[in-house]
N, C-alpha and C positions, 0 to 999 in steps of 0.2 A: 380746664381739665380735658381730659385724652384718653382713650382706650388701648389698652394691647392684651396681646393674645399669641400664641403660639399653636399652628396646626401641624401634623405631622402625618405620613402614609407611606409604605412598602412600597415602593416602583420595581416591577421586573425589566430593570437593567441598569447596567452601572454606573457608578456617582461621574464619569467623565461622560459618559452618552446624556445623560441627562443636563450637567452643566452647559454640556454641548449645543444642545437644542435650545437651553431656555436663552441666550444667547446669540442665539444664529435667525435670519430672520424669516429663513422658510422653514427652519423645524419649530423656531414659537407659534408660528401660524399652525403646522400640522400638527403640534401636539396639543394645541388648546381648541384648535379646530375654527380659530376668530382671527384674521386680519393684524399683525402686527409686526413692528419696524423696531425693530434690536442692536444693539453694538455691543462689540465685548473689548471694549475700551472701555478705562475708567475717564470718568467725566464727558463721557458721549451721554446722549440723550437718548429714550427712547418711547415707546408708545404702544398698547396691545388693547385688544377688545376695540378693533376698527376704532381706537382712538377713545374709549373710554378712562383708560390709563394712563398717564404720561409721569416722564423722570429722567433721572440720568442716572448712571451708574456710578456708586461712591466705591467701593471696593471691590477687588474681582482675585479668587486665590482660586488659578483650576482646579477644578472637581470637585473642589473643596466649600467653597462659598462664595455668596452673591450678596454685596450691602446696597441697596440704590433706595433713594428719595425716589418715594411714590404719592400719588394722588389722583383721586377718583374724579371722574367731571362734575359730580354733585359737591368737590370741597368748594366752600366760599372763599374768593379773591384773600381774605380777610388769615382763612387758615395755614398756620404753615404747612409744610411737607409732612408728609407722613414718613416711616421706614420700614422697607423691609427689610429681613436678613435670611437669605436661603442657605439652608446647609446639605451637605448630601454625604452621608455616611454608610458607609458600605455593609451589606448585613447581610453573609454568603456569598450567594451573586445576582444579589436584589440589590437596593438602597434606601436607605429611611430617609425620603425626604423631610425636611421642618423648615415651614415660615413661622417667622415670626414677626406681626407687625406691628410696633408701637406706634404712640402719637397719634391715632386714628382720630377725630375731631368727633366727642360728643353727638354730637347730631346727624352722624353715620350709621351710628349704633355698631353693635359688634356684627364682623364682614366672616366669621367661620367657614360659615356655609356657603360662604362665596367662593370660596378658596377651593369645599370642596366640590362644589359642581361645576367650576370654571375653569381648574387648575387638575385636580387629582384623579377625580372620572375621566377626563378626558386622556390625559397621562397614561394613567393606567391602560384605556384601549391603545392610545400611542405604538405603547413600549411592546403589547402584545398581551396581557393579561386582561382582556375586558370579560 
């Protein structure tokens, strides 16, 4: 059995600035504030939180969405990949970001709150709204 879950938050700026960075491998690093190595290639590889994360990119539609096989360094050899799927919807001249992760392995427990102090706090001072 596997967990999933869907987080979502308001970023002040728009859904291609944000695709952009998450992406790119000196705006992942600045906007998460942690160490990480991105492609915006599909079936490139990638790796964030000084290497706590690692994956490759399954589908990339700009501005639009982000699908990649993810996994935490706590998953066991044993589990498969997880998913995430980012989307970014424009809302004024903000954007509603939403992960959503399936497949999370049991014994992760649910990662929300990871999402939001690792990912959306950080973002948000990023983008300019802290």
């Amino acid at each position: 059995m596997s967990l999933s879950f869907t987080v979502s938050a308001i970023m002040p700026a728009s859904p291609g600035a944000i695709y952009d960075a998450w992406l790119d491998t000196d705006g992942h690093t600045k906007m998460t504030g942690s160490p990480a190595h991105v492609s915006a290639s599909v079936g490139e590889t990638f790796d964030a939180w000084d290497g706590y994360i690692s994956g490759r990119n399954i589908s990339l539609t700009p501005g639009k969405r982000i699908v990649q096989a993810w996994r935490g360094s706590g998953y066991k050899q044993s589990d498969p990949d997880s998913q995430i799927e980012v989307t970014f919807e424009p809302v004024g001249d903000r954007t509603k970001v939403s992960v959503t992760h399936t497949n999370v392995p049991d014994d992760q427990g649910s990662r929300e709150a990871g999402w939001v102090t690792h990912y959306f706090e950080p973002m948000q001072k990023y983008f300019g709204d802290a």
